[in-house]
Structure formats: C-alpha cells, structure tokens
C-alpha positions in Angstrom: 29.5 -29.6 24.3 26.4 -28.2 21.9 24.8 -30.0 19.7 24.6 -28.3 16.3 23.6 -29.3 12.8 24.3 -26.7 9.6 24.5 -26.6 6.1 27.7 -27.7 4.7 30.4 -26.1 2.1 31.3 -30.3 1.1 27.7 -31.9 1.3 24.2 -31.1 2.1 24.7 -30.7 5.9 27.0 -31.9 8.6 26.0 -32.9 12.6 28.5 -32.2 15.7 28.6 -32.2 19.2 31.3 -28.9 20.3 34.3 -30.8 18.7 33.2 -34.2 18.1 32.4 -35.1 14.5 30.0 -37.5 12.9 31.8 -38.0 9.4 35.4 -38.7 8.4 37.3 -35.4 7.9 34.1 -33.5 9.3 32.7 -33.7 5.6 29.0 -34.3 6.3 26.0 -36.2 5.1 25.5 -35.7 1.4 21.3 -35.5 0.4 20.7 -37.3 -3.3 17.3 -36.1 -5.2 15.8 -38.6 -7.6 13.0 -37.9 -10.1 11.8 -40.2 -12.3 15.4 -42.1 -11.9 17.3 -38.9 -12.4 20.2 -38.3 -9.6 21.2 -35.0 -8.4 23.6 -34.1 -5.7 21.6 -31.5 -3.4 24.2 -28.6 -2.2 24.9 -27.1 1.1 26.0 -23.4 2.1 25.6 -22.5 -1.8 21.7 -22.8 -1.9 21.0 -23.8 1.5 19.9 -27.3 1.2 17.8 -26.4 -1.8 17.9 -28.1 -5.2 15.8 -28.8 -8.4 15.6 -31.7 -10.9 13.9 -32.1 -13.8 10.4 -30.1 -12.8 10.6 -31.0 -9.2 12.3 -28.7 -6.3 13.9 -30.2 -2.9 14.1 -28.0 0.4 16.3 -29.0 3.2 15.2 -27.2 6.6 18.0 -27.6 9.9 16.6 -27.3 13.3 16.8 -28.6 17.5 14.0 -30.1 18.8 13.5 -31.4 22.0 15.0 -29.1 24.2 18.1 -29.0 21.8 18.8 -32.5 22.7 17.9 -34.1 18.8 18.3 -32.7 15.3 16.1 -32.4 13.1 16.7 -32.5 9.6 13.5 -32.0 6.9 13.1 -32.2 3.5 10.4 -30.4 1.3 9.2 -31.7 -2.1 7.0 -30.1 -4.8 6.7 -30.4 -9.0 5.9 -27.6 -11.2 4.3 -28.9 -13.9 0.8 -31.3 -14.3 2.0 -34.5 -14.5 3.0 -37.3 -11.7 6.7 -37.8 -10.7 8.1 -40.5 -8.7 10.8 -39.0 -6.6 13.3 -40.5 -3.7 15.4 -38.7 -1.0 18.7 -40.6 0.1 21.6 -39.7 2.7 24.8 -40.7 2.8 28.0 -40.2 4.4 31.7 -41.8 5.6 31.5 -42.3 9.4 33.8 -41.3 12.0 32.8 -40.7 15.4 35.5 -38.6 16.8 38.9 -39.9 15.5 37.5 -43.2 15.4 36.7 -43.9 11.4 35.8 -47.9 11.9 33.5 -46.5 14.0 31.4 -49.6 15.6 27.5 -49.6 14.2 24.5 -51.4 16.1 21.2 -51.8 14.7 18.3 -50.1 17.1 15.6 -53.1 18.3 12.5 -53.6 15.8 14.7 -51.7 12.9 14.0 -48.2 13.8 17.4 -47.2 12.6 21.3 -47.4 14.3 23.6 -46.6 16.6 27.2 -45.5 15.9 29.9 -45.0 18.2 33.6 -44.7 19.4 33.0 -46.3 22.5 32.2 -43.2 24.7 29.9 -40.9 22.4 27.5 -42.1 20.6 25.6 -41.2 17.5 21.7 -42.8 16.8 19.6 -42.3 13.6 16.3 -42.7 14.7 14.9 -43.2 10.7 11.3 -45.0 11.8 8.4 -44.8 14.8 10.4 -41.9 16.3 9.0 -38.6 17.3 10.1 -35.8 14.2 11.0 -38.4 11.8 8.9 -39.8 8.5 9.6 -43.7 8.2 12.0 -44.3 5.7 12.2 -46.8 3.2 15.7 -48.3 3.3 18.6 -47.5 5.5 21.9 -49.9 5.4 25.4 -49.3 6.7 28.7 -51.0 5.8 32.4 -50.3 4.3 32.4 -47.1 3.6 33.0 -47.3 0.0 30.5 -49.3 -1.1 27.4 -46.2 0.6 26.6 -44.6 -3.2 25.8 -48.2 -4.3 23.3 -49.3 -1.6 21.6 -45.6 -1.0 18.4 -47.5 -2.2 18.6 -50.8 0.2 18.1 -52.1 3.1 20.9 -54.3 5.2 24.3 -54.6 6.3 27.0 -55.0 4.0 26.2 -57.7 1.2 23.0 -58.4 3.6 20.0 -57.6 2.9 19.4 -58.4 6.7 21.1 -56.6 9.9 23.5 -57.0 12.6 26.0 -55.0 14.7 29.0 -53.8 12.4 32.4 -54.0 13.7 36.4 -53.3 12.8 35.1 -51.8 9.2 36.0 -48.3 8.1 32.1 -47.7 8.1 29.7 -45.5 5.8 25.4 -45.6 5.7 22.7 -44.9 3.9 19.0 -44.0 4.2 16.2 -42.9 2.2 12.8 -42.8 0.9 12.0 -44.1 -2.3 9.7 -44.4 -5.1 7.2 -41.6 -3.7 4.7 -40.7 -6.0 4.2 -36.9 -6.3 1.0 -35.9 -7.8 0.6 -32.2 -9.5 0.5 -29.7 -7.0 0.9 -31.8 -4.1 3.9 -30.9 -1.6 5.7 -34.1 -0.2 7.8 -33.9 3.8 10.4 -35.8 5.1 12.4 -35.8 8.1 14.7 -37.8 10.4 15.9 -37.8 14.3 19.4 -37.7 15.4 20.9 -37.7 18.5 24.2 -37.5 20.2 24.5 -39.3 23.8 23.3 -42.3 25.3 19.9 -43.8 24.1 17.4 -42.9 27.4 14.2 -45.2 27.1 11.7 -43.2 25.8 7.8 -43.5 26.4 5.8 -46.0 24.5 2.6 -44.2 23.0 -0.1 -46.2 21.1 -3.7 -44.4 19.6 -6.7 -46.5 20.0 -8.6 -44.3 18.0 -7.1 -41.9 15.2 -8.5 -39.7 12.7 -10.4 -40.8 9.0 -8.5 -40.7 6.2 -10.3 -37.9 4.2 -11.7 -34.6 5.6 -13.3 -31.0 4.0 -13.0 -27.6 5.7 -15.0 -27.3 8.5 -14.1 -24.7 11.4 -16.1 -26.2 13.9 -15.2 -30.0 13.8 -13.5 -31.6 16.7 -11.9 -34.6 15.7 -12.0 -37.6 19.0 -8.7 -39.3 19.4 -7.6 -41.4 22.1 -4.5 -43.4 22.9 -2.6 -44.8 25.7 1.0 -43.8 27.2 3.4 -46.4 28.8 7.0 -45.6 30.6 9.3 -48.3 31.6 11.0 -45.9 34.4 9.6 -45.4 37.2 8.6 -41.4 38.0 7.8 -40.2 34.7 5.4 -38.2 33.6 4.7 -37.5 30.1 2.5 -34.6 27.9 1.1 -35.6 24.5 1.3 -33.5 21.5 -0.1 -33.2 18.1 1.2 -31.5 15.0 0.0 -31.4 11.1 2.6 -31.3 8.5 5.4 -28.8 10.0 2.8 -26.7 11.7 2.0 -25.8 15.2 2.6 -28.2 18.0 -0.6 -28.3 19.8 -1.2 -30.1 23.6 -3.7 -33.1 24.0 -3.1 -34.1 27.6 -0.5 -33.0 30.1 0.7 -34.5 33.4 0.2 -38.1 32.4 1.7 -40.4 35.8 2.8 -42.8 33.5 5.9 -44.3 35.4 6.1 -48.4 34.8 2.4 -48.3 33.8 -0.3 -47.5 31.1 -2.1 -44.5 31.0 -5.3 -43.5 28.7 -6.2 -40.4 27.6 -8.5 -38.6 24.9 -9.2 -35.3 23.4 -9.8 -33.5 20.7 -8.2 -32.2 17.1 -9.0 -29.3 15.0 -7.6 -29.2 11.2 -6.5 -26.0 10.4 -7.6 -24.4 6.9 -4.5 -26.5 5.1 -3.9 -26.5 0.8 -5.5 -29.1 -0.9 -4.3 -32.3 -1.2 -2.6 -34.8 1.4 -1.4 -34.0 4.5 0.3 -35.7 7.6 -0.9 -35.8 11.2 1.6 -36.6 14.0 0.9 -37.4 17.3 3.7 -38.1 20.6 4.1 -38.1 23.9 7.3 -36.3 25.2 8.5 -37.2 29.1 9.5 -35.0 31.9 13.6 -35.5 31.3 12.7 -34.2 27.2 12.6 -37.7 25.9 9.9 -38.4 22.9 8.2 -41.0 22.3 7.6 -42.8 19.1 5.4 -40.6 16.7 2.1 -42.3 15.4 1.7 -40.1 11.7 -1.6 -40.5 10.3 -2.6 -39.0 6.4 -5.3 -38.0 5.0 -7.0 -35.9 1.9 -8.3 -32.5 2.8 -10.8 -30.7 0.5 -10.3 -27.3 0.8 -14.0 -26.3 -0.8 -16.4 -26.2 2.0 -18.8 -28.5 2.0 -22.5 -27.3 0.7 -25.8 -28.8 1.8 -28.6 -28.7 -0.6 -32.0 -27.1 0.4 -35.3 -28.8 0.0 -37.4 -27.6 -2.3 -40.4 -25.6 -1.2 -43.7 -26.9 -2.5 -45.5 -24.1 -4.3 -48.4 -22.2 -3.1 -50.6 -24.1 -5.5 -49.4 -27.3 -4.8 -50.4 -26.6 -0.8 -53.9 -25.6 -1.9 -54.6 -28.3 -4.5 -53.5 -31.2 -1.4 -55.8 -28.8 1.2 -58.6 -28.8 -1.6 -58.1 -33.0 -2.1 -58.3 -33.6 1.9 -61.5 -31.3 2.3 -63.4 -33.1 -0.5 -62.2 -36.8 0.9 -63.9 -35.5 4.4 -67.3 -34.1 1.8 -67.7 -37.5 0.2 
C-alpha cells in the first residue's frame, strides 16, 4: 500500500493508505478558517485548499515527508489590510479506519496527539513536539456528532481531560486558536500523520538555541548545541534545521546514538527572510527514517541592515589648538 494525502471534492483534504481509508465514507478532514470569530468552511479540489475571510487568506499545501512514510499537511496565513486579526485553524472529520467506523482512539503519552485504529492499521496525529508539525492549541475526539461543537477544545467527550475511546462511532478535532496576525505578517501551521505502527523515535533536546530577535547579517553564524537520545539500540541519527518552510539544512550526521546520549554543536545561518517573525525548527531524523520531536524556536527579523555610526573626526584646528596647549604647558 502507498500512503497518499490529496485535496478533496467533500472537504479540504482526505489521507489513505492504497485502499484503507481514514474517514467514514472516504469523506476527509474538513479545515475551518476563523477571523475575528467569523467561520468559513475552507474547500478542496475547487481552490486547492485555499480560502479567504474577511481580509485574511488561508493556503493549504499537501506533501510526504520522511521518506513518504508521514504526511504532511500545512497551512499558510496572511491579512491584506493594516489592522490586527485574531485568526484560528481547526480540522475535523468522522473516523473510520477501514470498515471499522467505532474506530478505537488512544491518546499518545505527554498529549502529543492520538492514535486511531481498527485493530490492524493504525492511524496517529502527531499534533505537538513532533518533527513537521506546529503545536496546536486544542485537539479532542469523541462521538462523532458532537466534532463541529468541540473544534475549539481540548478533551475526550464531555471531558475536558483524556483517555482511550472505545465502542463509540468516533469523530476529532484539532486546531490552533486565537493567533494574533499582525499587518503584513504571514502565519504557518502544520501537522504529522502517519499510517503504521508507532516506531520509537529519537529524543532530541537543544541546550543552547538561538535569541529571539535578529537583523540581516550575511556573515553571522548562529552557535547551537543540543543532545540526541535513542532508546534502541543501533541507531544512528543526523540533525537538521529548517526556517519557516525553507530549506532543510544538516547540523551533524552519523550520531551513534543507540540507548545513549549524544552531544553535538554547530552552526546556523538566517537567510535574507521578509520582515517580521519567523520560525526556526530543529530535529534529529534516525537511520530507519524516524524523526524526532522538533524543537521550533521564533524570533523577529529586521530586514534593514544594521548601520554603525562613525566617529567624528576632530578638525584640523581642533588638532593644532590641543598641539599648541601641550607645547606651552612644557614652555611654562
């Protein structure tokens, strides 16, 4: 089977494996756009994931990452006019894994998102700490019906807590919410999914990360450094950086890293980027294609060069009148 993710004629965009389907009747995963507390249904084959409310536009972008073995799915945010906009992004969809519509949902350790399965294949939304995805806000599952009314909470059910969902015809929900767009800044989202058993991935933490506030400046390396763990043994395990949706750039390669910690360090160059804020991602991928969680780091770049004043030149005059001073001190 090949995993493949697409724009949909029903909803925003649907997820399959070959012939196994994610959502009852193969209907997909509907994206909702909010603005100022304005809903709008975002369409699928018709504009290709693109949309626009109020003064504010929405992008949807599809893609494989990983070695094909996770989709990717990434929104794009930006507002037209001069004023600030609070905006969310929520997905929702009825759950069937296969033929199985009461489709059994588990909650992934330390609320990074959920697993949902028929008992042989397996669907996870990896929605936080995960390599390709921004952290969302909220995500909840439950009856199926009840998905349009919680696309803004967190939970299970009528909880606002979570456990493992079972013997319910089961929907979810995810999304971020109340981001604050600010004239002409462009906002990204994204989220991981994956079809298959749940590998464990390697555990990557920075001990030192870039500031928070930068101005153009071709020549500056940036220090990072970080540690990478693997709990299986016979791993090794490359790190990576990225800014935005931009170029995936190396840091350290061939990292020994099975059932131990490994340090390494490097350096970071920042493009020349728009102005505004921008989002730096760093992970560690292993040998079998597995990523890591992703440590995102943001921060304002000025786009202006910065200038450095020149001291002033003392005048000719100035020079002879001192020279004039010290010779008559040495007279007296």
């Amino acid at each position: 089977m090949v995993l493949e993710v697409s724009y949909s004629t029903r909803t925003t965009f649907n997820i399959k494996n070959g012939t196994l389907k994610t959502t009852y009747n193969d209907n997909g995963y509907q994206v909702v756009f909010k603005v100022d507390g304005t809903q709008v249904n975002v369409p699928g084959t018709s504009t290709n994931g693109k949309a626009s409310n109020g003064n504010c536009n929405i992008v949807t972008t599809l893609s494989l990452i990983s070695l094909n073995m996770f989709v990717n799915v990434g929104f794009t945010v930006s507002c037209t006019d001069q004023a600030n906009h609070t905006i969310g992004i929520a997905v929702h969809a009825d759950i069937s894994i296969g033929n199985v519509d009461s489709a059994p949902i588990t909650n992934i350790e330390g609320d990074r998102g959920f697993i949902m399965s028929d008992g042989t294949n397996s669907v996870n939304m990896l929605l936080r700490d995960s390599y390709g995805s921004i952290n969302v806000d909220t995500y909840w599952y439950g009856g199926y019906s009840s998905r349009t009314s919680n696309l803004w909470k967190n939970g299970t059910q009528s909880s606002p807590t979570y456990y493992d969902l079972k013997g319910v015809d089961s929907g979810m929900a995810f999304s971020w919410d109340n981001r604050l767009c600010q004239p002409g800044e462009t906002l990204r989202f994204s989220l991981t999914s994956g079809i298959g058993k749940i590998m464990k991935p390697p555990e990557l933490k920075m001990t030192k990360i870039p500031k928070d506030k930068y101005q153009m400046n071709p020549d500056l390396q940036i220090p990072i450094a970080g540690t990478v763990y693997h709990p299986d043994a016979d791993r090794t395990c490359i790190v990576r950086y990225y800014i935005d949706v931009g170029e995936e750039i190396e840091l350290a390669s061939g990292l020994d890293v099975g059932q131990k910690t490994v340090s390494f360090s490097g350096y970071v160059q920042i493009p020349i980027l728009s102005g505004g804020y921008h989002t730096m991602f760093f992970y560690a991928q292993d040998n079998k294609g597995i990523p890591s969680n992703a440590v995102n780091v943001r921060f304002y770049y000025d786009p202006f060069p910065r200038t450095v004043k020149k001291a002033k030149k003392k005048s000719v005059n100035s020079l002879a009148q001192i020279a004039g001073l010290y010779s008559l001190a040495n007279e007296a």
